[in-house]
N, C-alpha and C positions, 0 to 999 in steps of 0.2 A: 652462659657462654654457649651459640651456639656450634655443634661439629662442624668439622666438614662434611660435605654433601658427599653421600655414592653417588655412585654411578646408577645405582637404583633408582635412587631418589632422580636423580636431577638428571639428565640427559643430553641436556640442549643450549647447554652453556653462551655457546656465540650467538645465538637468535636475542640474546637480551640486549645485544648493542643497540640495535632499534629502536627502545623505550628510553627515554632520558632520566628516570623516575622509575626503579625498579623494586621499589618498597611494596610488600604486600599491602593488599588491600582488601577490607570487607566490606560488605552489607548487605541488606534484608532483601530476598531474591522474589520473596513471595510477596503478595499485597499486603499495605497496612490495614490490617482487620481482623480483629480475632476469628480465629480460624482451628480445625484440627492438628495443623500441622503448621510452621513456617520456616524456612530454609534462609539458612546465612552463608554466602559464600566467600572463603579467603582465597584468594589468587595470589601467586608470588613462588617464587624459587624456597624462599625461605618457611614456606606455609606449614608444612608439614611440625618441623619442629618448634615453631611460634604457635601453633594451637596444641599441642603434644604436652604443655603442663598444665593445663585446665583440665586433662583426660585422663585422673592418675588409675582409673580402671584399663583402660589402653593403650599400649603401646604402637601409637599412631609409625612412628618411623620406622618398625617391623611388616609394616601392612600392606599387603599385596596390591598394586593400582585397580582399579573398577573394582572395589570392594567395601561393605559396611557394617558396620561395628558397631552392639550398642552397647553403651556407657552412661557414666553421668560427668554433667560439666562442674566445674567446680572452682569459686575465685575464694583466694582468702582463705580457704578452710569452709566452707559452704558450700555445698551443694545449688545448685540455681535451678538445674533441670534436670530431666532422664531425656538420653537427648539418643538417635542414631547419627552416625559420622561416617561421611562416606572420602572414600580416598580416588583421586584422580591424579596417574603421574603423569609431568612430561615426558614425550610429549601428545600421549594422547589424552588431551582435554579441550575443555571450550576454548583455553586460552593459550593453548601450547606450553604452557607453566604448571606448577603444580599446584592441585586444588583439593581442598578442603571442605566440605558440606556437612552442618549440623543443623540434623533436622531436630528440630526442639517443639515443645507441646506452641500452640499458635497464638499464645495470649500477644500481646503489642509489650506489655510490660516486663516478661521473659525475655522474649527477642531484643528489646535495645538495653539490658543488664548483661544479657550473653553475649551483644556488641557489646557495649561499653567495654566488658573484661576483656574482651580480644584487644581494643585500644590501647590498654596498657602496655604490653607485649611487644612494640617496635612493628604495628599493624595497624596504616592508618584508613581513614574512609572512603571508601571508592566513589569516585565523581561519576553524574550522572553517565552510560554508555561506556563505560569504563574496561571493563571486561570483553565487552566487543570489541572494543578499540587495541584492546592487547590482542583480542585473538587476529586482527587486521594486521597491527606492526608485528607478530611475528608469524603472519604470513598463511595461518591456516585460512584466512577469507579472503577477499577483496573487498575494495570497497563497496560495489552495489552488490556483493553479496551483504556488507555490514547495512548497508541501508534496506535491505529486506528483512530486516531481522527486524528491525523497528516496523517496518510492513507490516508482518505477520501481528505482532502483539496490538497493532493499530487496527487488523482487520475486523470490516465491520456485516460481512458476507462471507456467502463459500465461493465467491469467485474471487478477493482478493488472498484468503486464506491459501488456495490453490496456486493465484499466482507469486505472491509471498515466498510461496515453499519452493515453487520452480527458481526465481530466483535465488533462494537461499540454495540448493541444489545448482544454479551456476549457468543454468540455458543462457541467460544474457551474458554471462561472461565468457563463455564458449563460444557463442555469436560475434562479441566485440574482437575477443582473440583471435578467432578464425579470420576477420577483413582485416587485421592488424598486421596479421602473417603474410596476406596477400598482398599487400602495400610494402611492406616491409622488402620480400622478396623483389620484387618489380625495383624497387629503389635500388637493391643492394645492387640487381643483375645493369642496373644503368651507370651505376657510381663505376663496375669493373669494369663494363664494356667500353668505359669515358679511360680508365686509367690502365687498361690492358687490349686495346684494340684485334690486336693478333689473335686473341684466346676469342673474346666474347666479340661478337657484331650485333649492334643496333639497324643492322640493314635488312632485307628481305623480308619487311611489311610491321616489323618490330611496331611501329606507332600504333596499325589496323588491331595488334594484338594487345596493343596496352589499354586501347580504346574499348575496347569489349570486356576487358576484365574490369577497367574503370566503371562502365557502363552497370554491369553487374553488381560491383559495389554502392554503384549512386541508386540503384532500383532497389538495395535491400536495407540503405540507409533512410532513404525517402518513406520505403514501406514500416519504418520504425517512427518516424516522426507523424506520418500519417494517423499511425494507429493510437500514436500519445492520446489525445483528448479521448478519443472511445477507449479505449482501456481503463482511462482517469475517473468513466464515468461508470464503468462498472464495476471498481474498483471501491468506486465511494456513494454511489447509488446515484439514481435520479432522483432529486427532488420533485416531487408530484404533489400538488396542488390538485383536488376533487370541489368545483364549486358548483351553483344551480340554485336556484329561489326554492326556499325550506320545500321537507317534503317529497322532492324528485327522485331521491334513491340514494342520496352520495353516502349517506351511513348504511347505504346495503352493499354497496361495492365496497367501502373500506374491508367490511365484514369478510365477505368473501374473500376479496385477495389475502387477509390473513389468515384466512380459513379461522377466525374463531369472533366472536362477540364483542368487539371490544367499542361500540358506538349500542348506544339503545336505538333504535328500527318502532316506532310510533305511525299512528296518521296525525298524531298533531302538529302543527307547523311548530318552528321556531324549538323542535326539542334539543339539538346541536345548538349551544352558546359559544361554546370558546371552541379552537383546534385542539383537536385531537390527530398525534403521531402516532406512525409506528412506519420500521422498516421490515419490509417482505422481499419474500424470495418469487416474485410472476415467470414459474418458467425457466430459471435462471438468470433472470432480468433481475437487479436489486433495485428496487423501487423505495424511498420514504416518502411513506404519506402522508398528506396533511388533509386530512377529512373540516373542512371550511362549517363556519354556520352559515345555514341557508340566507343568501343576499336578499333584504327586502327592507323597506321602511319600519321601522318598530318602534314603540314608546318604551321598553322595557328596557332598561339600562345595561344591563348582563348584555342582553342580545346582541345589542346596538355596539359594543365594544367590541363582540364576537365578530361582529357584519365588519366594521372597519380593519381586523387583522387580516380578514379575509381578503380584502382591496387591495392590502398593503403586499400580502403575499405571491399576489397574481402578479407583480412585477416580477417579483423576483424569482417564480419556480421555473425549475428545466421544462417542468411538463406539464399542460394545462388539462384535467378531463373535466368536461363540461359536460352534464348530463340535463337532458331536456322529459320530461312528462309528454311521449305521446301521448295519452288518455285527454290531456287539459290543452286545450285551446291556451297562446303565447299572451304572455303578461305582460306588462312593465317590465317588473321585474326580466323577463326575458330579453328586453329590448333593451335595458339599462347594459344589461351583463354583453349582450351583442357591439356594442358602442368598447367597452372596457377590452377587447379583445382584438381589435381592430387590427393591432398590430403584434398581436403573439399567436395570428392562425397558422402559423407554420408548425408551433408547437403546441396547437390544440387537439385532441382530440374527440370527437363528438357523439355523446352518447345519448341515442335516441330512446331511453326506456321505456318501458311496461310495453314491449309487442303484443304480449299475450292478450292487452285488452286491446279493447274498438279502438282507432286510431282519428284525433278531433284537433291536430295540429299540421295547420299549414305550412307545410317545408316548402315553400315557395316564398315563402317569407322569412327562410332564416338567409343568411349573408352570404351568398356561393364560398368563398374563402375558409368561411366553417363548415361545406361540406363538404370538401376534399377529402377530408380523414374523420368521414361520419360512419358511423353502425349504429343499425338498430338491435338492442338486445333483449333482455328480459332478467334483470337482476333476481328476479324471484325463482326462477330456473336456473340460470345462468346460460344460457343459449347467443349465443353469439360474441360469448367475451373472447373465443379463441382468435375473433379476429384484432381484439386490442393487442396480443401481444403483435399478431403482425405489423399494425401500424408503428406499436413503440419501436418494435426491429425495424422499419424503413428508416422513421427520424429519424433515431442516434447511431443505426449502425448499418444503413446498406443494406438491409436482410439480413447482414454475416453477423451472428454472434460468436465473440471470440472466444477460443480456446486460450484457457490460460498457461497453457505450454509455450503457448509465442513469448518472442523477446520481447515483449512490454516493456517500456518503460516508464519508470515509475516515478521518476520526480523532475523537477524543473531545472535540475543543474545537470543531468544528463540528459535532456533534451536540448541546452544550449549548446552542448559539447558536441554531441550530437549531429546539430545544424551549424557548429563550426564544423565540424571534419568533411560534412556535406559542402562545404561552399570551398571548402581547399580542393574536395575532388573535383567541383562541377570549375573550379579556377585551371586546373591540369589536365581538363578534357577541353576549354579552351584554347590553351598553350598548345594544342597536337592540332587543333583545326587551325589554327592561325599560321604553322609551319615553325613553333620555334623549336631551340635546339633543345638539344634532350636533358643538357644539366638544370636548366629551370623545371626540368618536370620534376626532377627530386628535391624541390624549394617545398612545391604545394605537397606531394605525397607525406615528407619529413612531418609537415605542417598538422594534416590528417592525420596522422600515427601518433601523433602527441596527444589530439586532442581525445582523441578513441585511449589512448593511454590514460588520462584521465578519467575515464569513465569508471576503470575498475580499482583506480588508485593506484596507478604506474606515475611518478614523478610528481605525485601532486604535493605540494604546499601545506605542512603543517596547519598554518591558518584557516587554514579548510577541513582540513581532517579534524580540528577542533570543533568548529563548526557541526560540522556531520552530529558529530556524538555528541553534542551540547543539547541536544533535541530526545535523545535517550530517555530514559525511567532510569529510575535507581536501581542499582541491583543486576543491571543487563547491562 
């Protein structure tokens, strides 16, 4: 039988009408893998006293919130583990509920007997996103805060890591709220001035004013959609592609940008068979590379599968660096690979190596197209790569590398919302140049303020909110 709740305990009673399903829930917080330590968390109003008889060294429901206690867990009369338990009351916790953490030794086979035994208890399994999604319906996040949470755990850089956390900290919600307020207000001040003439006037330039605040919005809205793909891309790296007839250096620059050994560096041709990856940090540019086998005719079977991935690749990377042997007069090989590029020199870039020796290559001969974004360098020094990063800054980004402080946005369904609320504004800055009356401008603003409302998860549709967390890990 469980008690009644304190006031201790429990806090926050009316926040649970939001959840339709207010059954505790656990599961394994940490990765499946034997491990030092792994963590099970129960979320639920009822948590506290639904783990409290596994703990008969503890008395869980005496226990101070933000505090931990070590014990041992125990089903049946056995012992399972020497476990610490930590206590989180509502409603300060991840979920605004009351939360329970038992960190137990990290075997896999510990952890799901120490579940299992919670299961018995009227405490069932947490669905993927589960726990973020409580802390969303009861209000401690929104929703592209909850979609950064999943950012974060997904980041594969320190520039999504950074932007992740801004997000999770609310810059883009701050953002959306802030035009939300300003639309909002403008609507309210048109709906009074339409139903209270006397009080409020729409006259004396009213439109010039709405127009410029509109305008402002449509400049900071635009500037969010613009920056979508370059954020995306730094977010999740450039795919880069290193190709060149064996030989040329492309296993010395992989080297270098990761600053460690990860290709052997020979004079014999054909030593690179397959691709070899890795993602780096150039600069704060996040690059993954794909270090190619040298392109060339071969009888050797390995190679010749290596040479064909590499073909295959060149279609699809964001970034092409081709590097040439100035020492060596131009090959087939070179002229093949000139033919295969024809139509990705915009994002080529051309690297002229070994400066340091005599120079026996005709750049009068290579393709004008591939030498818009050429340097000569010196992989063996490294003398001239500082200008690679500036060319990758023009391609993808302007020169401007962003800071992950900006409103970024991070996925595809707030970029549509996005560029709906943009097409209701740029529709009610038409309605003011064309002379119509003022109640249709509160049609398109209404419109925008919905769709901006959706952004942070104002009104939106369970089937969506489903959605969102269905993409979650276990455990978060």
């Amino acid at each position: 039988m469980i008690p009644f709740f304190s006031k201790k305990i429990y806090m926050n009673t009316g926040e649970y009408l939001k959840i339709s399903d207010d059954k505790c829930i656990a599961a394994i917080s940490t990765g499946m893998t034997n491990s030092g330590i792994g963590i099970i968390r129960v979320s639920g109003r009822d948590s506290v006293y639904l783990v409290d008889p596994f703990l008969p060294d503890i008395d869980l429901p005496s226990c101070e919130s933000h505090t931990i206690h070590y014990g041992h867990f125990s089903y049946k009369g056995d012992v399972l583990d020497e476990v610490m338990v930590s206590v989180f009351l509502a409603p300060r916790s991840y979920t605004k509920e009351n939360i329970v953490e038992i960190n137990c030794h990290g075997g896999i086979l510990i952890l799901n007997e120490v579940l299992n035994a919670l299961f018995t208890n009227n405490i069932r399994p947490a669905e993927p996103g589960e726990f973020t999604k409580r802390a969303f319906l009861n209000g401690r996040i929104d929703l592209s805060q909850s979609e950064a949470v999943m950012d974060l755990i997904n980041s594969g850089n320190d520039f999504s890591r950074r932007s992740a956390l801004m997000h999770i900290k609310g810059n883009l919600s701050l953002k959306i709220k802030d035009l939300r307020e300003k639309i909002l207000h403008e609507s309210a001040f048109i709906e009074a001035a339409l139903d209270d003439p006397e009080h409020y006037s729409l006259d004396g330039g009213y439109c010039e004013k709405l127009k410029d605040i509109l305008d402002q919005i449509k400049f900071e809205l635009t500037k969010m959609i613009d920056n979508f793909s370059q954020g995306r891309v730094l977010k999740e790296g450039i795919d880069t592609i290193i190709i060149g007839k064996p030989n040329v250096g492309k296993s010395s620059l992989l080297n270098y940008l990761a600053g460690e050994e990860l290709a052997i560096v020979t004079d014999v041709p054909g030593t690179t068979r397959d691709l070899i990856r890795q993602s780096v940090s150039f600069k704060g540019i996040p690059l993954n590379l794909i270090d190619t086998a040298g392109i060339r005719d071969t009888d050797d079977l390995v190679e010749k599968i290596g040479v064909k991935k590499s073909l295959d690749y060149i279609s699809k990377a964001d970034l092409i660096v081709f590097i040439l042997d100035s020492s060596r007069k131009l090959s087939t090989e070179d002229f093949e690979i000139f033919d295969l590029l024809k139509e990705k020199s915009s994002r080529t870039i051309t690297l002229l190596n070994k400066s340091d020796l005599e120079n026996s290559l005709d750049l009068d001969a290579v393709p004008e197209k591939l030498k818009s974004n050429l340097i000569t360098v010196s992989l063996k020094s490294g003398s001239g790569l500082d200008n690679l990063y500036s060319f990758i800054s023009k391609i993808f980004f302007n020169n401007k590398v962003f800071d992950p402080e900006e409103s970024l946005i991070s996925n595809n369904r707030q970029l549509y919302l996005i560029k709906d609320a943009l097409n209701s504004i740029n529709l009610c800055l038409n309605s003011i140049d064309v002379g119509m009356t003022e109640d249709v401008f509160t049609i398109d603003l209404m419109d925008a303020y919905s769709s901006l409302g959706k952004v942070i998860g104002e009104n939106v549709e369970d089937d969506l909110v489903d959605k969102v967390f269905s993409d979650f890990c276990m455990g978060k």
